[in-house]
Backbone as a printed PyTorch tensor [residue, N CA C, xyz], in Angstrom:
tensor([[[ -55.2860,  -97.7630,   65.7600],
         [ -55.1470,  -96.6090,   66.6260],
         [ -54.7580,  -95.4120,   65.7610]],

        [[ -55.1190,  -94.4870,   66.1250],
         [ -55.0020,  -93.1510,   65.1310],
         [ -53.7310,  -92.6970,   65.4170]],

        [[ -52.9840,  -92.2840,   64.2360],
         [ -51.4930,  -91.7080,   64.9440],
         [ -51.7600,  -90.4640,   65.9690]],

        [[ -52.6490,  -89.5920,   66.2780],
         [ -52.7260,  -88.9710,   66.9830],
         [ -52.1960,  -88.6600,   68.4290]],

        [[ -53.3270,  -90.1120,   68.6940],
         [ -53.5090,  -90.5980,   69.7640],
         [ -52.3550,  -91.5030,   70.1620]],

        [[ -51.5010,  -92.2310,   69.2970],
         [ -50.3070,  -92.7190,   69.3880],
         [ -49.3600,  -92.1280,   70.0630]],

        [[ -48.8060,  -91.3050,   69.5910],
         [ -47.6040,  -90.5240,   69.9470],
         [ -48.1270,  -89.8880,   71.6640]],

        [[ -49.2210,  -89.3500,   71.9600],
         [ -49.2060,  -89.3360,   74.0040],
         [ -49.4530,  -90.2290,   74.1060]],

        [[ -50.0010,  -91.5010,   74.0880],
         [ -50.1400,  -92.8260,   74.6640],
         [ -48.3860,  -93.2150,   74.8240]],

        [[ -47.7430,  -92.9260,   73.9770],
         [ -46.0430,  -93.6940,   74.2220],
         [ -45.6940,  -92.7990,   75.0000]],

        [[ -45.5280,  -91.3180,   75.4590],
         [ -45.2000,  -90.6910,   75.8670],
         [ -45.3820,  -91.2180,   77.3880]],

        [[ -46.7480,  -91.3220,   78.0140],
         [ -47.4280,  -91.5940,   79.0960],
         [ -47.0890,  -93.0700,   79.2210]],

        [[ -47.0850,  -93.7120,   78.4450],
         [ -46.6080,  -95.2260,   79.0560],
         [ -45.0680,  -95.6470,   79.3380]],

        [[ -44.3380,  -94.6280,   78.2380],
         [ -42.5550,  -94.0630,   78.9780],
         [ -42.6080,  -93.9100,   80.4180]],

        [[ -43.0270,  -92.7540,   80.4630],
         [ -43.1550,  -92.0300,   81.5380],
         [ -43.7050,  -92.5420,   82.6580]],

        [[ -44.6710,  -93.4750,   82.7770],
         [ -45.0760,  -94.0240,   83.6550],
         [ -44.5270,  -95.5700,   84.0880]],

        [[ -43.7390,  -95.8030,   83.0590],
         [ -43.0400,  -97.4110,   83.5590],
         [ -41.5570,  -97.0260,   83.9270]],

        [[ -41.2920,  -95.0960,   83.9050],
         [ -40.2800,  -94.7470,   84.7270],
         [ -40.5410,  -94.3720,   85.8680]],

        [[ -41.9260,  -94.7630,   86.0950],
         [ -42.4910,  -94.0060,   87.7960],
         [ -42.4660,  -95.7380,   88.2550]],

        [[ -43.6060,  -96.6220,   87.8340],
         [ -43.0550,  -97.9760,   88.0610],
         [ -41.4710,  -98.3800,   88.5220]],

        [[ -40.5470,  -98.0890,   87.8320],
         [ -39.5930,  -98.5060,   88.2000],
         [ -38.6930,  -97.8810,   89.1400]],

        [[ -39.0180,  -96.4050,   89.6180],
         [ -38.5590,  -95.6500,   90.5450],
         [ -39.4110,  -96.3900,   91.7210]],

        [[ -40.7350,  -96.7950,   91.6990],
         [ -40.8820,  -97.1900,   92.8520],
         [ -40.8780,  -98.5620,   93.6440]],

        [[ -40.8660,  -99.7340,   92.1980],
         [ -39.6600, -100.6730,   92.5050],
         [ -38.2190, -100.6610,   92.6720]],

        [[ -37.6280,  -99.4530,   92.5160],
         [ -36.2660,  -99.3850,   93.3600],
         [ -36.5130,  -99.0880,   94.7240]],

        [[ -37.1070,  -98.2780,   95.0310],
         [ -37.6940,  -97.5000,   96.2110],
         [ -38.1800,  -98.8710,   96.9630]],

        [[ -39.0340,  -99.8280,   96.7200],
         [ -39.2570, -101.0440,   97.8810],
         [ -38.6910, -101.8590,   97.7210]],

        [[ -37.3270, -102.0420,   96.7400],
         [ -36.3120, -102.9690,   97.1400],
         [ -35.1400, -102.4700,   98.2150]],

        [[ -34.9810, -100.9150,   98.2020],
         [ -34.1880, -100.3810,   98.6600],
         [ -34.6060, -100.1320,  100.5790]],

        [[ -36.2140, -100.0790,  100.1220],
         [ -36.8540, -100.0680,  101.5080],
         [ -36.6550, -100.2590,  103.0390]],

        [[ -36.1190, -101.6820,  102.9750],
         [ -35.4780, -102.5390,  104.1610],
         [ -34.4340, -102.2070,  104.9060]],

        [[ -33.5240, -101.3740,  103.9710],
         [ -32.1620, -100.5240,  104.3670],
         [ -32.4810,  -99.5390,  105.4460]],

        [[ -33.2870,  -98.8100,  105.1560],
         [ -34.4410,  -97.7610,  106.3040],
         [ -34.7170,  -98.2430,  107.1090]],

        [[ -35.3430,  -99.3080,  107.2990],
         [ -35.9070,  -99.7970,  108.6940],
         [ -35.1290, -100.9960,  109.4990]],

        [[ -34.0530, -101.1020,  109.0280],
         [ -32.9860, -101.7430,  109.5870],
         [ -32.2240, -100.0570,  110.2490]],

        [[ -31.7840,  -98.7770,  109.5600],
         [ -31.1150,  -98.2160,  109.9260],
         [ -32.3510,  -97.7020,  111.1510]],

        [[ -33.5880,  -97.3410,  111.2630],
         [ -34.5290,  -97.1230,  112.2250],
         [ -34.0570,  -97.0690,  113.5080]],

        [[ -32.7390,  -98.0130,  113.5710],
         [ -33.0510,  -98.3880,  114.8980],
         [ -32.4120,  -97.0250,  115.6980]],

        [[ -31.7530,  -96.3120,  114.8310],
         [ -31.3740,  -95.4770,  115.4800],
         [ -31.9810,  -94.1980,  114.6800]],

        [[ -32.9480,  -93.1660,  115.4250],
         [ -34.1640,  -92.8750,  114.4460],
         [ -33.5620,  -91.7170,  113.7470]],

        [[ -32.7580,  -90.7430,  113.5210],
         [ -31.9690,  -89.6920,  112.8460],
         [ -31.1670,  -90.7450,  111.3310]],

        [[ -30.4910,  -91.6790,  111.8500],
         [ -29.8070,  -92.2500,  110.9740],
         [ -30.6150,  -92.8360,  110.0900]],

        [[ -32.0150,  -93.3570,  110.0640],
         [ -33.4960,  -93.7720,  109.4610],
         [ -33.4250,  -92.8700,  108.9770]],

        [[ -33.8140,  -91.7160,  109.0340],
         [ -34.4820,  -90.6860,  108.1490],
         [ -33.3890,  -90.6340,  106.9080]],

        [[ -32.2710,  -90.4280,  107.3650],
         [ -30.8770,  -90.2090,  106.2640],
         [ -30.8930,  -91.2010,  105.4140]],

        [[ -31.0770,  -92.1850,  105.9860],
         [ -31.2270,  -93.5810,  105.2180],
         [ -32.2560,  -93.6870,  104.0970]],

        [[ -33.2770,  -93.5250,  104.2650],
         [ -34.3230,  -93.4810,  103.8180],
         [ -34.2030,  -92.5090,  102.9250]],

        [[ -33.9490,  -91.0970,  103.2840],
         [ -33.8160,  -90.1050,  102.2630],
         [ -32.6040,  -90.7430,  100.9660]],

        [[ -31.6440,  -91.0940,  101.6690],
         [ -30.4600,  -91.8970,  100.4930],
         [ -31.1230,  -92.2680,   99.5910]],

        [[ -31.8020,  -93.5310,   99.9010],
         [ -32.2310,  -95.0220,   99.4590],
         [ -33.0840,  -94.4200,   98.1410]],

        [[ -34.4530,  -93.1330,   98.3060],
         [ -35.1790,  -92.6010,   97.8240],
         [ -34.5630,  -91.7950,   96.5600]],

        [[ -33.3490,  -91.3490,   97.1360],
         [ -32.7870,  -90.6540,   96.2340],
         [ -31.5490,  -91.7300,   94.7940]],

        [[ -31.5410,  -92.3080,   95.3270],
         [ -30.7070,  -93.8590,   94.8990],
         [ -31.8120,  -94.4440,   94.0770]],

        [[ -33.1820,  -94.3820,   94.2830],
         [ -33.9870,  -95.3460,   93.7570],
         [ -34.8010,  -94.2650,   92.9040]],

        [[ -34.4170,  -92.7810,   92.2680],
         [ -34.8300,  -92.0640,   91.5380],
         [ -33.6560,  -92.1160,   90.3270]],

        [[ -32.5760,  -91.9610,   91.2160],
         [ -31.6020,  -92.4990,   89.9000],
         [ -31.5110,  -93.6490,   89.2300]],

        [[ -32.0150,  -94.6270,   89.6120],
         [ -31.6320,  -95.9520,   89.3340],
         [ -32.6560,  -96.1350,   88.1350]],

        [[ -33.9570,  -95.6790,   89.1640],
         [ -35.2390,  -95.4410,   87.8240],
         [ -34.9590,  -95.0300,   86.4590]],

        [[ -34.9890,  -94.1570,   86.8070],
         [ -34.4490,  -92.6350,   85.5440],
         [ -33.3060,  -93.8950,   84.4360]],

        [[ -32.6100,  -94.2270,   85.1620],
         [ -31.0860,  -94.8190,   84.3620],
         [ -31.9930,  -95.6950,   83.5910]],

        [[ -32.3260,  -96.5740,   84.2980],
         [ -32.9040,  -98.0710,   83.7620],
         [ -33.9640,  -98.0550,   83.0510]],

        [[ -35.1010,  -97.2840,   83.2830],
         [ -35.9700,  -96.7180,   82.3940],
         [ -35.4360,  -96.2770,   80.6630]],

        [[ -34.7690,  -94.7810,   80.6190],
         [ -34.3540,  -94.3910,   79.3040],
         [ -33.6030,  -95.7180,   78.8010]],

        [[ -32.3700,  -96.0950,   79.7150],
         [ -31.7510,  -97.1500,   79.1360],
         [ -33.0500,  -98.0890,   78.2970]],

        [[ -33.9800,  -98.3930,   78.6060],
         [ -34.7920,  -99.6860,   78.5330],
         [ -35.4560,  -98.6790,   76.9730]],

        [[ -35.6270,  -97.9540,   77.6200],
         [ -36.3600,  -96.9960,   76.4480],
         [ -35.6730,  -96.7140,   75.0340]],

        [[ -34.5920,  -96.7520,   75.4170],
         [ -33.1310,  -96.2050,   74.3740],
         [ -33.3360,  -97.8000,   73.2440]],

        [[ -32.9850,  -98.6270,   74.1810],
         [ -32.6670,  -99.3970,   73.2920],
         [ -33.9870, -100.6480,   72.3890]],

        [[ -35.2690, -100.5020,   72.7750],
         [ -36.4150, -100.8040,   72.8460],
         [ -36.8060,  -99.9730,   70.7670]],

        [[ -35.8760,  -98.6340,   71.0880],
         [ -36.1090,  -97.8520,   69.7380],
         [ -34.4960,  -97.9440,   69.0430]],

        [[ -33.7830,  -98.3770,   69.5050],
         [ -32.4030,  -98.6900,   68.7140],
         [ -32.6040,  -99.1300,   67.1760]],

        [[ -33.1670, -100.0010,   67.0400],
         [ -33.5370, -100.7030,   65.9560],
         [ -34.1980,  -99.6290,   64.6290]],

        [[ -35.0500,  -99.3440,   65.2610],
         [ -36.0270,  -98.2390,   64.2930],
         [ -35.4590,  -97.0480,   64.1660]],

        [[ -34.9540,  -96.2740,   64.8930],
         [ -34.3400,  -95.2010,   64.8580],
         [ -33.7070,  -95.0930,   65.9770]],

        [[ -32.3700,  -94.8080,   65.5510],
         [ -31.1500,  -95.2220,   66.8850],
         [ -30.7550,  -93.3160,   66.8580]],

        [[ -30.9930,  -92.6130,   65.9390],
         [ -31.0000,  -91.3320,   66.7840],
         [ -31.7140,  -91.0830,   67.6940]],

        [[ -33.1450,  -91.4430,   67.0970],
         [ -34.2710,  -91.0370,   68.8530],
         [ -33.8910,  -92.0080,   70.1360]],

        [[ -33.5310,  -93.0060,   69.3840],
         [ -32.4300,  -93.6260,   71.1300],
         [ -31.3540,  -92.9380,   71.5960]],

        [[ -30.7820,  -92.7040,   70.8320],
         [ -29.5480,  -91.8570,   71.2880],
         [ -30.0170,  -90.5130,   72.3870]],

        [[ -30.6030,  -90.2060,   71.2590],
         [ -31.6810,  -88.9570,   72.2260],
         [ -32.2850,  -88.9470,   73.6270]],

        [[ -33.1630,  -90.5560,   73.6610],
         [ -33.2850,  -90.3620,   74.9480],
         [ -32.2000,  -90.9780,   76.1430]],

        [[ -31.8560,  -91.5880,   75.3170],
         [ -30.2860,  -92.5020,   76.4020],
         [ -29.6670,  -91.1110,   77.1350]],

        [[ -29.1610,  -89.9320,   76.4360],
         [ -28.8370,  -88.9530,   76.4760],
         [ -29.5560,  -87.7250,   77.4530]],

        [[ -30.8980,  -87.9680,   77.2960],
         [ -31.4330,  -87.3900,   78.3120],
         [ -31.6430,  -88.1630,   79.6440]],

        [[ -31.4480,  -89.1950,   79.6080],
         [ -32.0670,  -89.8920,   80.6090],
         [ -30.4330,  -89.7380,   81.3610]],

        [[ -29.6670,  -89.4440,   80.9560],
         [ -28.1220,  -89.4620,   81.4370],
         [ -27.9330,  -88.2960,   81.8030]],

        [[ -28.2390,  -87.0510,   81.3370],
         [ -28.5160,  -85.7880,   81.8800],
         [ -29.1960,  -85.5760,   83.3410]],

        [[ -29.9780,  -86.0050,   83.4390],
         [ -31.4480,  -86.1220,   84.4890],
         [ -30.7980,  -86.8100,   85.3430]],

        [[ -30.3250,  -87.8050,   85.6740],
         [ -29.5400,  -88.7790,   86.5790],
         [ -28.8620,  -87.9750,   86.7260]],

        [[ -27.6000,  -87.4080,   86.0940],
         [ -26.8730,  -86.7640,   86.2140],
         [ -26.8590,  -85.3440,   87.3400]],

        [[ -27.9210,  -84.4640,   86.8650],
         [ -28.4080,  -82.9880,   87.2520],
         [ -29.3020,  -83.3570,   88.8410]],

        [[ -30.3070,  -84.3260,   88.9480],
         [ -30.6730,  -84.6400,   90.4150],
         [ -29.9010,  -84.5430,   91.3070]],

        [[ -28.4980,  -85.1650,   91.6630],
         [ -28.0890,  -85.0070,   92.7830],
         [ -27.1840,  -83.6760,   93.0720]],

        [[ -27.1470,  -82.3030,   91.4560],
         [ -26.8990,  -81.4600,   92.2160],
         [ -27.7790,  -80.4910,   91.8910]],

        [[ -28.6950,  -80.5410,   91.6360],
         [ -30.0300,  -79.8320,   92.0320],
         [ -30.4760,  -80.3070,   93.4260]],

        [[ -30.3590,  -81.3180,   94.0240],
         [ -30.2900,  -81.2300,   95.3660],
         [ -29.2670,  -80.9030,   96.0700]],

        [[ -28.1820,  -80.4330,   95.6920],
         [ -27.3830,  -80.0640,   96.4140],
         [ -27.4560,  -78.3950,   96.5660]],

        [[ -27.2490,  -77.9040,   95.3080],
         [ -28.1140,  -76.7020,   95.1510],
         [ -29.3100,  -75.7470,   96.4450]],

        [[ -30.4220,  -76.9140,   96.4880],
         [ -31.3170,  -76.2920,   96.4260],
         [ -30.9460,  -76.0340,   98.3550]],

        [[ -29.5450,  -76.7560,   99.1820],
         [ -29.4080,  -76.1880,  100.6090],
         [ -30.1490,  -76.0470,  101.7010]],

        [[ -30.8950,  -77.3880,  101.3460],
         [ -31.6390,  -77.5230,  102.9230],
         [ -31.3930,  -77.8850,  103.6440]],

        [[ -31.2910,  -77.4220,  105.1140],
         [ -30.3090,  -77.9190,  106.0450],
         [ -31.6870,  -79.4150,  106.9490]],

        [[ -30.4680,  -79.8770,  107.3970],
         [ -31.3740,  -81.4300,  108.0280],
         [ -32.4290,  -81.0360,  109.3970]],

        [[ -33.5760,  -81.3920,  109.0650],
         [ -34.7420,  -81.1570,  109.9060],
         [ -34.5870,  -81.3540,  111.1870]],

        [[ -35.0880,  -80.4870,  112.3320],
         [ -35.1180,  -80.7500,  113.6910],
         [ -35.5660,  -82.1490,  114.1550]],

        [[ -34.7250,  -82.6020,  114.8070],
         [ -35.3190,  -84.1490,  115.6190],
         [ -36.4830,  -84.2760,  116.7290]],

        [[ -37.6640,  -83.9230,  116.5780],
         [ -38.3710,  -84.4220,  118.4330],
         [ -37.7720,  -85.5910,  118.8750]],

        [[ -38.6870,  -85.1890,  120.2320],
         [ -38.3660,  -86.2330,  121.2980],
         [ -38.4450,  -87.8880,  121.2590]],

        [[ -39.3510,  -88.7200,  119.6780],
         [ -39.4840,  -89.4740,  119.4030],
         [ -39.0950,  -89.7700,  118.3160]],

        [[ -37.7370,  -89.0820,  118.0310],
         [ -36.7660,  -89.3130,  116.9330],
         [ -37.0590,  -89.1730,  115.5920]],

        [[ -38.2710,  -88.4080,  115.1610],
         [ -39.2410,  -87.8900,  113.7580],
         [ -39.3040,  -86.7580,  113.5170]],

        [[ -38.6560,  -86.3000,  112.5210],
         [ -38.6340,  -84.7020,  112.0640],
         [ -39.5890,  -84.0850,  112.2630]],

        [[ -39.1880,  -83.0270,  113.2520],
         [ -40.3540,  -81.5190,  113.5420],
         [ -40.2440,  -80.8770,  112.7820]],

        [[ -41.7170,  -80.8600,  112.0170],
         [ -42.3120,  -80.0500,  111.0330],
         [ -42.8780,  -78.6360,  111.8210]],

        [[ -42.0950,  -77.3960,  111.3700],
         [ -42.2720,  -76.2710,  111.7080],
         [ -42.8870,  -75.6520,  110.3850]],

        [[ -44.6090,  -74.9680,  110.9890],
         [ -44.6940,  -74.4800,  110.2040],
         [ -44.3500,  -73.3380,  110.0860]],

        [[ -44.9710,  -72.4600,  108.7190],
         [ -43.6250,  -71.0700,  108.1840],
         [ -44.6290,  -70.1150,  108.0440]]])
């Protein structure tokens, strides 16, 4: 393989076995949602949690996996990404806090009314 082509192929296969694993948190976490369903406001919250729980978890477990996968060969560029990947976990839940969206109108069949703008 040409080093070229090396270095975005690792990039994209990082990156994508941290989308893999965000969305195996996301359908282990799944069940929590549709157990809370039953009461349909508390579902949505749930669900939004779980989603947001299973972006961190990704993110963590990913770099972690990533960090130490390059420990061996060069434990600064692990350090590096352990470090970012701890940042990012970190900064998500107040960049959503930040960003102040208040909780969506309920219809009559307990599913957020989408108003358009």
């Amino acid at each position: 393989m040409p080093a070229a082509l090396g270095r975005p192929l690792l990039l994209f296969a990082g990156l994508a076995g941290i989308g893999l694993l965000v969305f195996g948190f996301a359908l282990i976490l799944g069940p929590l949602g549709v157990i809370a369903d039953v009461i349909p406001f508390v579902g949505w919250i749930v669900r939004m949690g779980t989603g947001i729980v299973a972006l961190i978890a990704g993110v963590l477990v990913g770099t972690a996996t990533i960090a130490l996968a390059w420990f061996f060969y060069r434990p600064f560029t692990a350090l590096v990404v352990l470090a970012i990947g701890v940042a990012v976990a970190f900064a998500i839940p107040k960049l959503i806090k930040r960003r102040g969206t208040s909780a969506p109108q309920i219809d009559d069949q307990g599913r957020p009314d989408v108003v358009a703008s």
